[in-house]
Each structure stands twice: as C-alpha cells, then as structure tokens.
C-alpha positions in Angstrom: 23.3 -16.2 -19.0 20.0 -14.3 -17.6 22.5 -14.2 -14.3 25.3 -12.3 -16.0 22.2 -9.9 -18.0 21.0 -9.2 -14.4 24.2 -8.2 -12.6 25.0 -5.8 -16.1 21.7 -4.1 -15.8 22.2 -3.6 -11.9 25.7 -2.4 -12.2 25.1 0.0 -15.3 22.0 1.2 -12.9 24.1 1.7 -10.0 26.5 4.0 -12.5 23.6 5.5 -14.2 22.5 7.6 -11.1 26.1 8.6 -10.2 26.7 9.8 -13.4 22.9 11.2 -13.7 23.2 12.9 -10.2 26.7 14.7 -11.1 25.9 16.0 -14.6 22.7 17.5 -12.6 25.0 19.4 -10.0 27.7 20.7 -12.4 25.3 21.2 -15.4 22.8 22.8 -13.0 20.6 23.8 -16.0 17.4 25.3 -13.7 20.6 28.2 -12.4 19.7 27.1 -8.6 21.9 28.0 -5.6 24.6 25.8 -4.3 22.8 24.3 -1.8 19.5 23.7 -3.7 21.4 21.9 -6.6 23.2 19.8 -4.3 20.0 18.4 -2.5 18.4 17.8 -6.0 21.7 15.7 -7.5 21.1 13.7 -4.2 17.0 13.2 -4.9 18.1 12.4 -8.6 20.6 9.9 -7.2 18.0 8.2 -4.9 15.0 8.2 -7.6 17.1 6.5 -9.6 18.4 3.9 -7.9 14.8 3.5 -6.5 13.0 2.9 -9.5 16.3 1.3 -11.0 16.5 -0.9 -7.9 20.1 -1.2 -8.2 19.9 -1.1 -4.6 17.6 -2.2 -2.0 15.1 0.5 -1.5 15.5 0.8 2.4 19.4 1.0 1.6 18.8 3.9 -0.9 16.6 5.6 2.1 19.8 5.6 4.4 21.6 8.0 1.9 20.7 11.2 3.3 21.5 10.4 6.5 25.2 10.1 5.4 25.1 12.4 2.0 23.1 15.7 3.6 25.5 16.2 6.9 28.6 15.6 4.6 27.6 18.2 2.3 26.5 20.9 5.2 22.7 20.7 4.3 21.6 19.4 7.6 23.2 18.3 10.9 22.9 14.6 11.8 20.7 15.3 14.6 18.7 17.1 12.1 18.5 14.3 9.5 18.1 11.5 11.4 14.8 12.9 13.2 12.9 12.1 9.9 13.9 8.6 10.7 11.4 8.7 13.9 8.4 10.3 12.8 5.5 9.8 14.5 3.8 8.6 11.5 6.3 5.3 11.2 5.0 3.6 14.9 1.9 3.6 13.3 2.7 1.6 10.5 5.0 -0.3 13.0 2.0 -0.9 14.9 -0.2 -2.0 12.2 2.8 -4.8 11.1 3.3 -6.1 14.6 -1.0 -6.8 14.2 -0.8 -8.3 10.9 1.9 -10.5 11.8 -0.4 -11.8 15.1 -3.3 -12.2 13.0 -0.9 -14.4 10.2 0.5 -16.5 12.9 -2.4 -18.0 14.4 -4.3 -18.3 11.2 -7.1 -16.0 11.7 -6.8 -14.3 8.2 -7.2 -18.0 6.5 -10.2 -18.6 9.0 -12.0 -15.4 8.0 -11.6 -16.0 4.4 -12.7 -19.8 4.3 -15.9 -18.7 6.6 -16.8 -15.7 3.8 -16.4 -18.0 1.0 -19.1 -20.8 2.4 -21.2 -18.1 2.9 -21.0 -16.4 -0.5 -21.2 -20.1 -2.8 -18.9 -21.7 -4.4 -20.2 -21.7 -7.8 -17.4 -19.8 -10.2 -18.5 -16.7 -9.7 -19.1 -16.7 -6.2 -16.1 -18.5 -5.1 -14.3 -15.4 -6.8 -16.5 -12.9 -5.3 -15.7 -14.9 -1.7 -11.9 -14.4 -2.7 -12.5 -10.3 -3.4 -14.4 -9.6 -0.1 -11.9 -11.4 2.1 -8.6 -10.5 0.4 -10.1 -6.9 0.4 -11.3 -6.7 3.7 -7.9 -8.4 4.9 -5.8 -5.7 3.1 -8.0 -3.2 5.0 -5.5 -3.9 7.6 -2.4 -6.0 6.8 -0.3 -4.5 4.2 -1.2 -5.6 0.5 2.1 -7.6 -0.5 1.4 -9.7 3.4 -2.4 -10.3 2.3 -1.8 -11.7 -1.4 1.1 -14.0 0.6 -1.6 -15.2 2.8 -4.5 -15.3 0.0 -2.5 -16.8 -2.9 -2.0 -20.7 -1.1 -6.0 -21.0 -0.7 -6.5 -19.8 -3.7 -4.5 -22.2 -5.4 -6.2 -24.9 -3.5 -9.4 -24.1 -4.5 -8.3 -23.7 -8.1 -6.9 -27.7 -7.6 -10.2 -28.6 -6.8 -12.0 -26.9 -9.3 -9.9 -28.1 -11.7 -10.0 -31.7 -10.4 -14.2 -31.7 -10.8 -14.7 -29.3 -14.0 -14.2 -31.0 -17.7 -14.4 -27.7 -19.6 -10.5 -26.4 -20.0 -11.7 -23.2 -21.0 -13.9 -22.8 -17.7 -10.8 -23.6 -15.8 -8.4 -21.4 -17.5 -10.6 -18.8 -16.9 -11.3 -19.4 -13.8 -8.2 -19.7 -12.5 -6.7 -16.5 -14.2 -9.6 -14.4 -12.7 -8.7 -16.1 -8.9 -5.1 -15.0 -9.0 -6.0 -11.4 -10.8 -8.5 -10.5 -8.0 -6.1 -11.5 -5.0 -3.4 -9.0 -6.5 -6.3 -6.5 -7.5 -8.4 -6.6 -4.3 -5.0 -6.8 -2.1 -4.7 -3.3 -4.1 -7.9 -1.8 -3.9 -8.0 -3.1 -0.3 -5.4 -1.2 0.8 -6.4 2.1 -0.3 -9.2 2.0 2.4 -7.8 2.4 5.7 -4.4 4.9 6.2 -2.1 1.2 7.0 -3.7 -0.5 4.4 -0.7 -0.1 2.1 2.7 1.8 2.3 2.2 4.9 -0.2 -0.9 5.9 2.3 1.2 6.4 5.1 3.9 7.5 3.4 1.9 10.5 2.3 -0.2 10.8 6.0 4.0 11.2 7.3 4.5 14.0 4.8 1.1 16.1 5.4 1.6 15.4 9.1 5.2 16.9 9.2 4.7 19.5 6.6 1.3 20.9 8.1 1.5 19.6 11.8 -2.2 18.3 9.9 -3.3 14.9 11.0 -5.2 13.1 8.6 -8.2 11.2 10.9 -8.3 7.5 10.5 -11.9 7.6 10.4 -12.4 10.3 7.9 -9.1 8.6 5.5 -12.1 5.4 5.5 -15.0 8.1 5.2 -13.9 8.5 1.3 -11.8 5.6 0.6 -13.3 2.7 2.0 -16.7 3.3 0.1 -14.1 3.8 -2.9 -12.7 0.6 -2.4 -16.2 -0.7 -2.4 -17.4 0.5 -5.3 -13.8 -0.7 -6.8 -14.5 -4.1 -5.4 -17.7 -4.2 -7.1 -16.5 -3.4 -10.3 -13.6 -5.8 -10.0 -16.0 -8.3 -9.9 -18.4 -7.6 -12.6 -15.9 -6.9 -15.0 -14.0 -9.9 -15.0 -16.5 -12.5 -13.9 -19.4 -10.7 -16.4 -17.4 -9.2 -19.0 -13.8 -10.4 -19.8 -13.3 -14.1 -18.3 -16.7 -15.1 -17.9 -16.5 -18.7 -16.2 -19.7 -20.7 -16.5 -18.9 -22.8 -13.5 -21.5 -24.2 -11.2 -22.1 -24.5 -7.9 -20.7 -28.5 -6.5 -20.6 -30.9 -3.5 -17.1 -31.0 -3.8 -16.0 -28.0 -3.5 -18.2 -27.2 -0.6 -16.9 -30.5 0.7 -13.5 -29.2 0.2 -14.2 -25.4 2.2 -16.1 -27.6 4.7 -13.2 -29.4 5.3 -10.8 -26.8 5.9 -12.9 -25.3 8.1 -12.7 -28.3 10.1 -9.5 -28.8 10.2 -9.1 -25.1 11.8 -11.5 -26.2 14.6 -13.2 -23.6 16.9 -11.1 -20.8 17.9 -8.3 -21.4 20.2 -7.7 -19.0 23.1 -4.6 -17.3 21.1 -7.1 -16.6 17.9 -10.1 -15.0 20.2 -7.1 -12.7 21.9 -6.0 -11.5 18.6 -9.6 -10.8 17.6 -10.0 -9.0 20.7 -7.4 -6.8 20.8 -7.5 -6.0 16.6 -11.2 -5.2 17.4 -10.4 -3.2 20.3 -7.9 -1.4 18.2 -10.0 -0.7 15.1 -12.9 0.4 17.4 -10.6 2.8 19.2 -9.0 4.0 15.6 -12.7 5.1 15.0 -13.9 6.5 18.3 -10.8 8.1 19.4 -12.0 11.9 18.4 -15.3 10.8 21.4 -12.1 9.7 23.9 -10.5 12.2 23.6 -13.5 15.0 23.9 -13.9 13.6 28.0 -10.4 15.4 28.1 -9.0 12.1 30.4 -6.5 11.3 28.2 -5.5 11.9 24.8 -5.1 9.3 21.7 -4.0 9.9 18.1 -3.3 6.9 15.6 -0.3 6.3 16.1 -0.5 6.0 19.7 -3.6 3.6 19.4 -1.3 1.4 16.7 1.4 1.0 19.7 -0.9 0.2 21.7 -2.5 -2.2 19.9 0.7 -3.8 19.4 2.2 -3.7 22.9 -1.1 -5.7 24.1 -0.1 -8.3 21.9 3.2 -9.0 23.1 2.1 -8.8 26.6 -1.2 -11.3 26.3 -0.7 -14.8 27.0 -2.0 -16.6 24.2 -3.0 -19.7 26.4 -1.1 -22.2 24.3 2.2 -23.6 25.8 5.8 -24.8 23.9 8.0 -27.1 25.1 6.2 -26.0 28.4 6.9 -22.9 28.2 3.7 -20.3 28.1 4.0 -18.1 25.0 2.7 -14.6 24.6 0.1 -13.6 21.8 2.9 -12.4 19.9 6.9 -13.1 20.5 10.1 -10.8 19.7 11.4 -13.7 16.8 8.0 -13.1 15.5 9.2 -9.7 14.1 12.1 -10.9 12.3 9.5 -11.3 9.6 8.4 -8.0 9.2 9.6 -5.2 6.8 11.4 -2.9 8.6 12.7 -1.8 5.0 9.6 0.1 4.8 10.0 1.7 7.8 13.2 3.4 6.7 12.2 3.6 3.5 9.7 6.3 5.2 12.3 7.6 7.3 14.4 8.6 4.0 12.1 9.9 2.0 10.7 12.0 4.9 14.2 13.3 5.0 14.8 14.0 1.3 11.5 16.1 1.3 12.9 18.4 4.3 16.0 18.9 3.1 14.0 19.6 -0.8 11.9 22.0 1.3 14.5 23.4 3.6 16.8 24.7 0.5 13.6 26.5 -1.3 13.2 23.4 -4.4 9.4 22.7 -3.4 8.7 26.0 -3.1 10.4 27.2 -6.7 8.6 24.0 -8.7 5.0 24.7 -7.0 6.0 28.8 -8.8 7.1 26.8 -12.0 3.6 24.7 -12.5 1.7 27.6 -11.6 1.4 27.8 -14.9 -1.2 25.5 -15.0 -2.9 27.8 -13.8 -5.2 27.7 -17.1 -6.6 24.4 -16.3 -9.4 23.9 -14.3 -9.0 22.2 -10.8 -11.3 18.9 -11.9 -8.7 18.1 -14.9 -5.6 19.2 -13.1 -7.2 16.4 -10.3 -7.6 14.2 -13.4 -4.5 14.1 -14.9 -2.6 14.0 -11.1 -4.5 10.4 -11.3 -4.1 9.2 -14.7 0.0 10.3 -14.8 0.5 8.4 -10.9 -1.5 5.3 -11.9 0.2 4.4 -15.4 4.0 5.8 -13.7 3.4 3.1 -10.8 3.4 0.3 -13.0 7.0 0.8 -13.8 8.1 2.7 -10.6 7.6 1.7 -6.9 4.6 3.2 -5.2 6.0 4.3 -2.2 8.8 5.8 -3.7 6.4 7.5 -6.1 4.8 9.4 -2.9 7.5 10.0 -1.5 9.2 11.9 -4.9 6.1 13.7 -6.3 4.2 14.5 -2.8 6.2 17.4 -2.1 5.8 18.5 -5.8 2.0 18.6 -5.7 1.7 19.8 -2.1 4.2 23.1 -4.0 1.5 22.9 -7.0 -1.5 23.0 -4.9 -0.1 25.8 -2.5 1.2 27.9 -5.7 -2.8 27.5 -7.0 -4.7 28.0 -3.8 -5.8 24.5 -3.5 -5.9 21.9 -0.6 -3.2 19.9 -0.9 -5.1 17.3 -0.2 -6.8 17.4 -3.4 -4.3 16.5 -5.2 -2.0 14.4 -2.8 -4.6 12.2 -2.2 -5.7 11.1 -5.3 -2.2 10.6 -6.1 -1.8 8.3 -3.2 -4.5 6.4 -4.5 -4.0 5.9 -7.5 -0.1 5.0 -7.3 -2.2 2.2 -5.4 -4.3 1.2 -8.1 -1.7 -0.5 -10.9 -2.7 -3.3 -12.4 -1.5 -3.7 -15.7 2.5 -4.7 -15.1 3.7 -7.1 -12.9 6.0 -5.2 -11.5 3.4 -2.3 -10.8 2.9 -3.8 -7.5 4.1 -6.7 -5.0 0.7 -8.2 -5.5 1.0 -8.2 -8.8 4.2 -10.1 -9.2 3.0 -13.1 -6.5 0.2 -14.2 -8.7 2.1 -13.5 -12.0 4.9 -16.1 -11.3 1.9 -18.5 -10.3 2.2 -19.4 -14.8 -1.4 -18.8 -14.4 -1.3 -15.9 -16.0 -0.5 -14.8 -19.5 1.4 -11.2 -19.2 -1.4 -10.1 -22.5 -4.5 -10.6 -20.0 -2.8 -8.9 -17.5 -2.0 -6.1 -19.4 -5.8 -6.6 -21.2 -7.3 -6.6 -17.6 -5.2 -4.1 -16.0 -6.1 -1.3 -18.7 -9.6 -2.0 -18.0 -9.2 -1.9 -14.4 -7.2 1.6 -14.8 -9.4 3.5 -16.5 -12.5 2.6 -14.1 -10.2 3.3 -11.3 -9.2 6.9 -12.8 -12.8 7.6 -13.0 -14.0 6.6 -9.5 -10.8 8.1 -8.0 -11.0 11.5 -9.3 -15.2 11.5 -8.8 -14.5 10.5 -5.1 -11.8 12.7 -4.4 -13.3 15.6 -6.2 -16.9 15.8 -4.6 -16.5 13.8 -1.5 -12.5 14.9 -0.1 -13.4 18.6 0.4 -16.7 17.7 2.7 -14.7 15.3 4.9 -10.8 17.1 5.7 -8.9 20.0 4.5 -5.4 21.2 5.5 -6.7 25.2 4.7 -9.0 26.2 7.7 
C-alpha cells in the first residue's frame, strides 16, 4: 500500500511541474519577453521536480543542457561549459580526500582519540561526539560524516545502555547522541567552503558571476568561529537545558573506547600518508595567498583540491592485496562518491546563466527594490530566517542554487555586497534542524527509532532560532571586514 501511495505522489509530481511550467509560459502573468518566459517555465520545471523529488536531483540538473539549446536560448557549447566550472574540481577534490580518509579509518581514529580525552561521563561523551563530528564535517561533506559518526555512536549508546539502570538517563542520552551527529555534521560544514554542498554551490555562482573568488581562508575567518560558537551552544542546550542526562563517568565505557582504540593499533603507513597529504592540503588551502606573493607559481583552491587529490592516487599506501601494491587511493574507490552533486552544480550554474542571460535576475533585483524601506540589518535578518525554515522542506543545494541569483539581483538593485546577503543565506539553508528531511544528516539518525519526530521538531526550533541570531550577528559585523565583491 505505502508502495502504490509513493509511486502516486511521484507521478502526480512529475505532472505537477509540466503542467506548472506550461501554464507559466502561456499565462506569462509578469508580460516578460519570449525568451525570458521560456527560461523561467524551465527554472519552474526544475524547482519543482527538485523539491518534489520526482526525479533524482542530478537528473533534474541535466535538463538545461537538453531544454535551453532546443529552445534557442543557448548553444550546446554554451550550456554545457556550466558543467565544468572551476568551482566543481574543488568539490571533486575535497570528495576524492574524504573518501581516502573513510577508507583507511582515520575519521573513526580521530573521533575515538577526542572522546578519551574529553570523558566519557554523559555529557562529555556527547561533547566528544560534537567536536569530532564537527571538526570531521569541516572537511568531508556532512551526509559522508554522519555515515561515518552514526555506527560509533550507536556503539557507545549499547554500552551505555548495557551499564546505566535509569531508562530515562538512557533515553535521553541516546536522543541527544544521534541529534548532535546530524546537528554538528550541519554546523560543521558551514565552516570551511567544502564542508557541505550549498557553500560551494554559492562560491560557483559568485565566482562565475563576478570573476570574485571567495578565499578559503577568509570563508573560515567568519564561519568557522561561527561554527564554534554554534557548537557550543549545541552542547549546552541539550545536555544543560532540554535532555539533561545525569550520567556518570564509568570503567566500562572507558574500557570499551580503550578497546577500540586498540583494535585500530598505531597508524599504518597508508593512514600517516593520508594525514600527510590532507595536512599538506589544508596548510596550502591557508597559505596559498604567501605562495603565491613569491610570484613562482600560482595556486587557487581549486587547483590545491586537485592536487590534493591527484597525490592520493599516486602515493603508495605501503599495504599490499593479493600481492599486488595498492595506491593511497584506487579508481573503484570513486565509485562511492556523489558525482550527482557535481552535476547537480553544473545545472544549476546553467539555469542561473541562462536566468541572467535573458534579463530575469536583473528585472526581480528592480522588483524587490522595493524593499528599499527596510533597513539592511533586518533585510539580512529575514534572508536568514525565510532560508533556514524553507530548507527544512526543500533541498539545500537546490535552495542556493534557485534564490542566489535572486538576492545577488536584490543586493545589486540596493547597493549592497552580495555577499551580505548570499552568505547568510548559504548558511543558514545549512542550519535545519527541525524536519528530517531538512537535511541528509538529519534523516540518518531519524530512522535510527531513537528519535521521536516531537523532540526533533522541539529541538530543532530551539536550535533555529539561536542559529538565526548568531548567523545574521556574524555575517552582519564580521563579513564586511573580511571580503567584499564591491572594491
């Protein structure tokens, strides 16, 4: 029965945008020109099937390369050169790392060493699970670090639960541990530029619009102190305020982290080659503005990302296979990663040329000028507070990629950086954490059962508003001192 529901709602979707995108285009109720209204009917079609889901998103991001040359708004050539922006081999190059990282099992060895060190009373067992999972996220993609997080988690709850009598500790417990993986994968992510999709997404768009590149170091100058102070707050307000635990420290759990610790061993020669080369990566991420300034050679993220990731395929990892020597990273090893998201980029890069190309950005950003009446602060306000409650029912990426060329118009139409309000946008379509479907974390640790969907929405709401706050306080006083598209 629920499989018969599911293919109803998918196929009256699918129909839904059709029929949405075609009343659009003969109604044409905004009087645009032919070419403009037929680009929007194919952005209506895409947003709706996006946050529909009636197909898969990547699939949905191939449509302009097939819809715009059909309909004379752009050549092939044209089109398809969105698909190869420079931006995408960075996030290409941050995958290719995560994935080295996950297959040796350096992500499980960082988080087990931060958790001995923290305690592993109730409290700081959590706390443990918030500073690895977001210091992980930093630099694997948020949906790849909750996959990796949520196992050990669960393991530790199993213990806990094995050596504490009170139910009510242990319900409590255990729904805070899965909260914070999805929440700190999240808030994680927000720090660096490839610490989750919507950031490059929106770092592709600036970067093709403006020929502006957004530094990697001065992206973590404002976010990752964000994420911080997020992290923080993630922490007290769960474990102090909402699902206060009461568990003490134990033998047996420490007997338990101290086992698995053991069981890793010391770091084999493939584990310290990953290290090297993600440290070597990170450090040149940060330093690249001093390399380039000797005026040998010159590096920009992406680049650095493809490097990063070429080293890996071509260092031995000292560990053979059927004697056979592998390499840090192998070619099969990709077949795990998303390359959805890649086109996913691609496409919506595409759909925001052609928006742009026809004169659509340009006649919204004159339409909302009419906000001209509110002041800059609460026009950055309610950018944050409309993204973070829309991405718990749409997908974040696809929420960048729709409404960044929308407040990029805005911004221009009210002599504002763009980055003022993209930004905080980008953030905060980041930052759901009321619905389960608001973001892939979310959804892993919701079909755990450990979680009822009232405390997630309870917990969320919480976590939203503090998140509006710090988001539009950061973005407001500390953006303008760090980058700015307007020289």
């Amino acid at each position: 029965m629920m499989n018969i529901l599911k293919n109803y709602q998918n196929n009256l979707a699918f129909l839904s945008g059709i029929l949405l995108s075609l009343a659009f285009y003969f109604i044409n109720p905004f009087n645009l020109g032919a070419d403009a209204a037929k680009t929007v009917a194919i952005a209506i079609l895409m947003i709706v099937w996006w946050v529909t889901e009636a197909l898969p998103m990547p699939v949905v991001a191939l449509l302009p390369v097939i819809l715009l040359p059909l309909l004379n708004l752009g050549t092939i050539e044209e089109v398809s050169k969105a698909y190869s922006n420079s931006v995408i081999f960075l996030f290409m190059g941050g995958f290719m790392i995560g994935l080295a990282i996950e297959k040796w099992k350096l992500h499980k060895r960082i988080a087990l060493h931060i958790v001995k060190r923290t305690g592993t009373s109730g409290d700081r067992i959590i706390l443990g699970f918030i500073i690895a999972t977001g210091f992980i996220s930093m630099w694997l993609s948020n949906t790849a670090t909750t996959m990796m997080m949520f196992p050990i988690a669960l393991s530790v709850i199993t213990v806990v639960r094995e050596r504490e009598s009170n139910s009510k500790n242990v319900a409590n417990f255990s729904l805070v541990m899965m909260l914070v993986i999805a929440y700190a994968s999240n808030i994680g992510g927000m720090a660096t530029i490839i610490g989750t999709p919507p950031n490059v997404a929106f770092i592709g768009f600036i970067e093709k619009k403006y020929g502006y590149t957004v530094e990697f170091f001065d992206w973590m100058i404002i976010c990752t102190p964000l994420a911080i102070v997020l992290l923080a707050m993630l922490y007290v307000v769960l474990c102090k305020c909402l699902y206060p635990n009461n568990i003490k420290s134990s033998s047996t759990t420490n007997a338990y982290i101290g086992s698995e610790i053991s069981a890793l061993g010391k770091l084999n020669s493939a584990e310290k080659r990953v290290l090297i080369i993600f440290s070597v990566t990170v450090l040149l991420w940060i330093t690249k503005d001093l390399v380039n300034q000797l005026k040998l050679i010159r590096l920009d993220d992406n680049i650095i990302a493809i490097i990063g990731a070429l080293a890996l395929f071509a260092t031995p990892s000292g560990i053979k296979k059927d004697e056979k020597s592998l390499k840090v990273l192998e070619w099969k090893d990709t077949s795990r990663m998303s390359w959805g998201i890649l086109l996913l980029f691609g496409g919506g890069i595409a759909l925001a040329n052609s928006l742009d190309k026809v004169g659509v950005i340009s006649g919204i950003g004159s339409w909302l000028a009419g906000l001209s009446n509110v002041t800059p602060f609460v026009l950055v306000l309610l950018v944050v507070v409309i993204s973070i409650f829309l991405s718990e029912l749409m997908s974040n990426v696809a929420q960048v990629i729709v409404f960044a060329p929308v407040l990029v118009a805005l911004a221009e139409a009210l002599n504002l950086d763009p980055l003022l309000l993209g930004i905080p946008m980008t953030l905060a379509a980041s930052a759901a954490s009321m619905m389960p479907m608001g973001t892939p974390p979310n959804a892993i640790v919701f079909g755990s059962g450990l979680i009822k969907f009232k405390d997630m929405i309870k917990a969320g709401f919480v976590i939203n508003i503090i998140s509006i706050v710090l988001i539009t306080l950061f973005c407001w006083y500390l953006l303008p001192m760090v980058m700015s598209v307007v020289k």
